[in-house]
C-alpha positions as CSV (number, residue, x, y, z in Angstrom):
1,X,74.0,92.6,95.1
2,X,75.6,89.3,96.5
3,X,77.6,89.2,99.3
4,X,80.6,88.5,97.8
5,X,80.2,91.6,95.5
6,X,79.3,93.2,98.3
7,X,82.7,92.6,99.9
8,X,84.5,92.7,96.9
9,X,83.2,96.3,97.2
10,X,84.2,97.1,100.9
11,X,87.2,95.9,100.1
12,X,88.2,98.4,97.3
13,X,86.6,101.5,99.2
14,X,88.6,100.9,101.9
15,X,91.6,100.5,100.5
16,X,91.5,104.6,99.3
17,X,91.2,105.8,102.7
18,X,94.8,105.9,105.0
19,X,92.6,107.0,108.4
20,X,89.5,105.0,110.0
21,X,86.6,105.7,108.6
22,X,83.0,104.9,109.8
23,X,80.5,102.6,108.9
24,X,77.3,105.1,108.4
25,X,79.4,108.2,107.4
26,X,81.3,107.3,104.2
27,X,80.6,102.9,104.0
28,X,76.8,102.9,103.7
29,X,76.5,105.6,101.5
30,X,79.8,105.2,99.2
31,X,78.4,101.4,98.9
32,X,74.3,102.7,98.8
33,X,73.7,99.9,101.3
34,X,72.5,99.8,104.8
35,X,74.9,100.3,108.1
36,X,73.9,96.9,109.0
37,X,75.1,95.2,105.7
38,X,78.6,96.9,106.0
């Protein structure tokens, strides 16, 4: 997956949730990558 993808991604997810979310909780596994990558 390219980065920009990849952000393109992050950027969608995101945009569903109203409250913070974390990185390792919903990111990483929503996305199937790493806590790093997000």
């Amino acid at each position: 997956m390219s980065r920009a993808i990849r952000l393109l991604n992050l950027l969608q997810l995101l945009r569903q949730y109203r409250s913070p979310v974390t990185a390792q909780v919903v990111l990483a596994e929503r996305l199937q990558i790493s806590q790093r990558s997000v």
